[in-house]
Every structure is written in C-alpha cells, then in structure tokens.
C-alpha positions as CSV (number, residue, x, y, z in Angstrom):
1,X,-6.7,10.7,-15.3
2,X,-10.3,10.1,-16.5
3,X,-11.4,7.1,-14.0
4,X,-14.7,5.4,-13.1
5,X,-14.0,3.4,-10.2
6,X,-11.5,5.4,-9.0
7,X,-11.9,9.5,-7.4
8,X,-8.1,11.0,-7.7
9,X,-7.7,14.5,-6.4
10,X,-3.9,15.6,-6.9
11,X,-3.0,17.8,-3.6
12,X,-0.2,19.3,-4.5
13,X,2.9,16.9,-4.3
14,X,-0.1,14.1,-2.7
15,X,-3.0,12.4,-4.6
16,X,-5.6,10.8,-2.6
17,X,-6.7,7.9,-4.2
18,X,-10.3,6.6,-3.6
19,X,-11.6,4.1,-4.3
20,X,-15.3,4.7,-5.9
21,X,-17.4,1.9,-5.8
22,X,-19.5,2.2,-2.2
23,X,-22.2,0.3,-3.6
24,X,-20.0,-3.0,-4.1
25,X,-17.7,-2.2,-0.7
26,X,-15.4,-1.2,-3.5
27,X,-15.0,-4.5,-4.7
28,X,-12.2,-5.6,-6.8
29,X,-13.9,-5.5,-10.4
30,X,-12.1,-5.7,-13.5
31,X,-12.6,-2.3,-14.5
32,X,-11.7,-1.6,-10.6
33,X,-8.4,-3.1,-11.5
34,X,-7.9,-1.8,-14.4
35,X,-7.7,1.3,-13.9
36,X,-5.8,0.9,-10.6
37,X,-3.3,-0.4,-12.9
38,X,-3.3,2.6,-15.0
39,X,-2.6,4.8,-12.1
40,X,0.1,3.0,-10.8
41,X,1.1,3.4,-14.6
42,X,0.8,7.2,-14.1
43,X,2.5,7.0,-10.5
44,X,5.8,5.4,-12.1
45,X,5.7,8.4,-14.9
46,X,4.9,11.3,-12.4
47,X,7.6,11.5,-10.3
48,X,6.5,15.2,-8.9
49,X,3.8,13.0,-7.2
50,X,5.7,12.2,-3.5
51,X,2.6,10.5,-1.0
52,X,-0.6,8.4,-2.1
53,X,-3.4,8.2,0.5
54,X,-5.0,5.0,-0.9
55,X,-9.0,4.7,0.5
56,X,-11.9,3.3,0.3
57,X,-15.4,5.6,-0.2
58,X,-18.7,4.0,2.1
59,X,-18.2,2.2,4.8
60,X,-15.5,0.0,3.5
61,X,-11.9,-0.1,2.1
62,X,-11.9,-3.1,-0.2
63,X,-14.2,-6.0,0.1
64,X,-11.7,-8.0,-2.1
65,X,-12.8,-9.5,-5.3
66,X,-16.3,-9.3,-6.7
67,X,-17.6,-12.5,-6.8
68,X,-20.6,-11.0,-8.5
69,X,-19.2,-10.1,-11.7
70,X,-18.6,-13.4,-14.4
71,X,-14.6,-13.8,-14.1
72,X,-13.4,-14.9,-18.0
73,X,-11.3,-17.9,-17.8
74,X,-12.0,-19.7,-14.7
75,X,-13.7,-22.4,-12.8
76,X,-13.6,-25.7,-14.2
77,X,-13.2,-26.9,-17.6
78,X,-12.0,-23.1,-18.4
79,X,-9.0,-22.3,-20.0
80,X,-5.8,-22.7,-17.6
81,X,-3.7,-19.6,-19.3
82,X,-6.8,-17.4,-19.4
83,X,-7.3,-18.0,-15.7
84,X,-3.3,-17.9,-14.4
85,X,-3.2,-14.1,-16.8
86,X,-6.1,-13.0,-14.9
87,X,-4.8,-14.4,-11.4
88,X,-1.9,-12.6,-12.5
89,X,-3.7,-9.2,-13.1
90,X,-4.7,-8.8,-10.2
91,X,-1.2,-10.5,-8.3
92,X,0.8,-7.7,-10.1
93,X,-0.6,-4.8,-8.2
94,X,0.8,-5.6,-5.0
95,X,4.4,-5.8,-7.1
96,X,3.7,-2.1,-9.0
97,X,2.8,-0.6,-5.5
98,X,6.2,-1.5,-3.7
99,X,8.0,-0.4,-7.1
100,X,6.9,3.0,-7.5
101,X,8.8,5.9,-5.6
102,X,5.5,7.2,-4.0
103,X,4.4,6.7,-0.4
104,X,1.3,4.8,0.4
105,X,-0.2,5.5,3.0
106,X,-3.5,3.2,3.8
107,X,-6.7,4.5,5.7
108,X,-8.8,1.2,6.0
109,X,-12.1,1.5,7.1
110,X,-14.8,-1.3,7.7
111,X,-13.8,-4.8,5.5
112,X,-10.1,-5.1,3.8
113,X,-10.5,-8.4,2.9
114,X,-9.0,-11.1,0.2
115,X,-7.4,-8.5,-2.5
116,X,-8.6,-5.4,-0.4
117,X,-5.9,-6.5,2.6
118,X,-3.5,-7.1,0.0
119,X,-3.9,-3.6,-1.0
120,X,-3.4,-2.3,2.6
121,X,-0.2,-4.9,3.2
122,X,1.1,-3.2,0.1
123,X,1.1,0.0,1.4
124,X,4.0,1.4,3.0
125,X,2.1,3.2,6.1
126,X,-1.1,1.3,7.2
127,X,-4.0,3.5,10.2
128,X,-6.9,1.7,10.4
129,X,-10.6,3.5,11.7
130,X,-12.1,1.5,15.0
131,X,-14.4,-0.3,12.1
132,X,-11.4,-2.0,10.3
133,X,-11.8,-5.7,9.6
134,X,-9.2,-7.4,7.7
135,X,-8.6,-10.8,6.3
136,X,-7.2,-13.3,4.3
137,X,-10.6,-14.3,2.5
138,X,-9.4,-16.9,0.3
139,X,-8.7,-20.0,2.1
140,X,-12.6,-19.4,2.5
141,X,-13.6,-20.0,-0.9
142,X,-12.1,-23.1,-1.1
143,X,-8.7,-21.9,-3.0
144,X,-5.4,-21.7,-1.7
145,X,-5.1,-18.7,1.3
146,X,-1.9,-18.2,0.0
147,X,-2.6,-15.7,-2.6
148,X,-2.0,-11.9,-4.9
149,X,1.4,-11.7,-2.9
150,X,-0.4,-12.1,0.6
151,X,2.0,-14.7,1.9
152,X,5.0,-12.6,1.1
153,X,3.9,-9.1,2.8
154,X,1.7,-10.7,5.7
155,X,4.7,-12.6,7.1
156,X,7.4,-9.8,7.0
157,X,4.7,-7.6,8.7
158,X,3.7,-9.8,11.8
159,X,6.0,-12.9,11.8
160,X,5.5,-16.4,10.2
161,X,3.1,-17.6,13.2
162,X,0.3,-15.2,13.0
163,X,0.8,-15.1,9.6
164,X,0.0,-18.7,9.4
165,X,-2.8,-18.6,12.0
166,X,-4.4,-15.5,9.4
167,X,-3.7,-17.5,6.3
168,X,-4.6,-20.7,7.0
169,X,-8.0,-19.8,9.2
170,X,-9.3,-16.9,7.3
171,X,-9.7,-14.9,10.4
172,X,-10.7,-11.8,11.1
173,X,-8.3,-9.3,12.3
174,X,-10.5,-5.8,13.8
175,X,-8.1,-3.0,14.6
176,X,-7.1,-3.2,18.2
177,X,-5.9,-6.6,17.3
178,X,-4.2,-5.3,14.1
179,X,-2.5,-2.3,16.0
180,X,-1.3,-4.8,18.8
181,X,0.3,-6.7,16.0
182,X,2.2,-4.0,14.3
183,X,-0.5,-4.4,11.1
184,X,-0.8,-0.9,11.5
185,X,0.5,2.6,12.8
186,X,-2.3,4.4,14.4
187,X,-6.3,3.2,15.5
188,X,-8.4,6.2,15.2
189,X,-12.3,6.7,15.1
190,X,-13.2,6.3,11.7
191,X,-14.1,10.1,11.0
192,X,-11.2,11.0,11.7
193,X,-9.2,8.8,9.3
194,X,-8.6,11.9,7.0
195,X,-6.9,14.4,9.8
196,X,-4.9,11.0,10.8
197,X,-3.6,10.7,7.4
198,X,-2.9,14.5,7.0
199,X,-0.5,14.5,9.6
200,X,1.3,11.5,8.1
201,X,1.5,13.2,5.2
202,X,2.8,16.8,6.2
203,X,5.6,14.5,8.2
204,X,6.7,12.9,5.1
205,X,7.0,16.2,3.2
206,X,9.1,17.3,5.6
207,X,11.7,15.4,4.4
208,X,13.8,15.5,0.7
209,X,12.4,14.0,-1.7
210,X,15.2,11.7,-2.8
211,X,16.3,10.8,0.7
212,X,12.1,9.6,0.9
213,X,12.5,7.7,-2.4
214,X,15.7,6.1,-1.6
215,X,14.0,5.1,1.8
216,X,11.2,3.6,0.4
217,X,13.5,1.3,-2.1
218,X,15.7,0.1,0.9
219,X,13.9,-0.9,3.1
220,X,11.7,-2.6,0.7
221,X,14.9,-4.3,-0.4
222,X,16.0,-4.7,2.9
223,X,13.3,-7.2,3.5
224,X,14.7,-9.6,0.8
225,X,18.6,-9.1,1.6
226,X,20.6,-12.1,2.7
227,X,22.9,-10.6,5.1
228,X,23.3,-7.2,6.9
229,X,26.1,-6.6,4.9
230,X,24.1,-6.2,1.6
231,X,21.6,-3.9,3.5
232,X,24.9,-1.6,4.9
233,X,26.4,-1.7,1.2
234,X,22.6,-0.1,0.2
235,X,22.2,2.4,2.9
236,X,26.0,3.2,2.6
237,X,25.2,4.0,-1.3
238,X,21.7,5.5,-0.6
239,X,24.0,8.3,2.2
240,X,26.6,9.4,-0.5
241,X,24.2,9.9,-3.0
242,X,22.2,12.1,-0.3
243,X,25.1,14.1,0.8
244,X,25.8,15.0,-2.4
245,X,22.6,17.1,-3.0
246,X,21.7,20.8,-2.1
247,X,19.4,19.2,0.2
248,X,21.9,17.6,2.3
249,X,23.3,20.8,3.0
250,X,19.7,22.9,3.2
251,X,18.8,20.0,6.0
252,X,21.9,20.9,7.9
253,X,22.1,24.5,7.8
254,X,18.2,24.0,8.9
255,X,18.9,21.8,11.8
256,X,21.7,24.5,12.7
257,X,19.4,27.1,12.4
258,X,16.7,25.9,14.4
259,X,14.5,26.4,11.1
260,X,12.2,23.7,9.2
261,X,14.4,22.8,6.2
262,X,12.8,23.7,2.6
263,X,14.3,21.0,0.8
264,X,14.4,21.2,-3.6
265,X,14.2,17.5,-4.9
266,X,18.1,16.8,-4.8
C-alpha cells in the first residue's frame, strides 16, 4: 500500500502499522482516516496477514481528532447529513477493526485521546509505555462523551462505573491506572514497547491460524450474546470446525511430542 500518514512494514505473517504524523501527535486527519480505512480494506482482503501491531510514531499514539484542519459539514448552520457521513467516517473504524480476522495488538505511548483511545479500545490486545495518557476527550469539547463507538468498548473493558466516571468527566487515565483497571495487558518503559509487542506476537503465532481467527470472532461475539447458551452453541461450532483440520492433529501430536507445533492454516 502506497500511504502518507500511515508507515506499514509487512513482517512476514505481521504488519506493523504506524501511524506517521509525529508532527500533529498523529492526529486524526482526514487523509489520516482515510487511508486507515483503506488498510483495514486491505486487512479484510489479505487473509495471509495474521497480527497488526497498531502505533503511533513521536511521542504519542493518537491525539484524537485534528481540530486544526477545517472539518466539511459541521458546526452550526452546516449541513446535518454532511456532518452525521463524516461522524460516521470516522465511527466506522472502530466497527472494521473488530471485523477483520487480524490481531491487533496496541502499543500506546504518550496521549490516546478522543478517537486515538477509540483506536486502542478497538484493539484486541492493549500494553501501554509508562507515558500513556488516555481519555475520553469529547465531553470536553462541549459534544456528547459518548462517541466513534467509545461507549460500547469502554464499558465491556472496565465495567459501567468507571466507564461512566471516564465518559462523563473526560479524565485522564496514565498507565498504572489503566493496567489496575484491566485497560491494558502489560506497563512497560516506553522504549521498550517494541520487544513487549514482539513477544505478543511470537505467542500468537504459535497458535493455528483458524483456531486465532475463530477466537477473535467469539469472543468479540461473546460480548453481545444474550445467554451462555448462545456463547456454548459458538464455541461448540468454533471446536468441530477445529478438530477437523490438519492442525488439530499437528497440535496434538506436538503436545505429545514435547515439540512446538508447526501448524498449516487449517
């Protein structure tokens, strides 16, 4: 992919996904989202593609959206559909990153904040460096803080009260507070975000590659289930389909073996 805002270096069965706009704390531009749109595009057509390391270049993951660049279509006596397309632009990247297959795994550095912390929440896998600052910017600005599918992730991530507390104050959260919450994995030193990540990475390729795409989709799905007996009737489905591959049998003959499994893709 030929990208501005965005530095992707394919790894392999990993891309690390950076984004490339230090200068703006990587700020949430149109052409920022555009083309973060086109890779999740690419992502959902590139299925040989297994983790994403999503970060931010500088000192900062995602400042959230720039307020510095004219937005088409809103503020008062704008057009109303021009404004609820472009909200919508933005909202609908948090929705293509739980669809795709792919791992995310977030390294958040420095500010996450507004759009950027709806970029982490997205993620499946979230370490944050000892600078990490994240919040819910936009009750700030004067709009709703319920915002770009914010109030659905936060809330399943750290319960309905802190959610509430983070939405409805704008807060800060730094990253001793996030890792006591469960907001992410791992708190490391920020130069050592990379090497964190790695070893997240060489873990999930240990596994199949259909057992970690069917993962993904259930327990995303899981979320949103009404009962435990939907979410049994999934995982039940997800193991047959499993145990039907050369890689079910690979895994055991490696666990037998005392061997690290080398696993095809089903």
């Amino acid at each position: 992919m030929k990208t501005e805002t965005l530095d992707i270096q394919e790894r392999g069965p990993v891309t690390w996904c950076t984004l490339n706009r230090p200068e703006s704390l990587n700020a949430l531009s149109r052409k920022l989202v555009d083309e973060l749109h086109d890779f999740l595009d690419h992502l959902a057509r590139t299925p040989r593609t297994r983790v994403v390391v999503l970060r931010g270049a500088g000192r900062a993951f995602c400042a959230g959206l720039d307020l510095k660049e004219p937005v088409t279509g809103t503020g008062e006596g704008r057009n109303v559909a021009a404004s609820l397309r472009g909200q919508r632009r933005i909202a609908e990247l948090s929705i293509k990153m739980r669809r795709v297959q792919q791992i995310f795994v977030a390294c958040v550095q420095g500010p996450a904040c507004g759009g950027g912390f709806m970029l982490a929440l997205a993620s499946d896998i979230r370490i944050a460096g000892e600078s990490a600052r994240m919040n819910a910017a936009f009750i700030k600005l004067g709009l709703s803080g319920c915002d770009v599918g914010v109030s659905y992730l936060l809330p399943r991530l750290v319960g309905a009260s802190v959610a509430s507390e983070l939405i409805l104050t704008g807060r800060f959260v730094d990253a001793e507070r996030a890792r006591e919450l469960g907001l992410v994995s791992a708190v490391v030193p920020d130069d050592a975000l990379e090497k964190e990540a790695q070893g997240l990475v060489d873990d999930l390729l240990r596994t199949s590659p259909l057992g970690l795409r069917l993962s993904k989709e259930c327990l995303n799905t899981s979320l949103d289930a009404g009962s435990i007996d939907a979410v049994v009737a999934m995982e039940d489905r997800n193991q047959i389909l499993c145990a039907q591959t050369k890689d079910f049998g690979e895994g055991v003959r490696a666990f037998i073996e005392k061997r690290d499994p080398v696993f095809g893709d089903a």
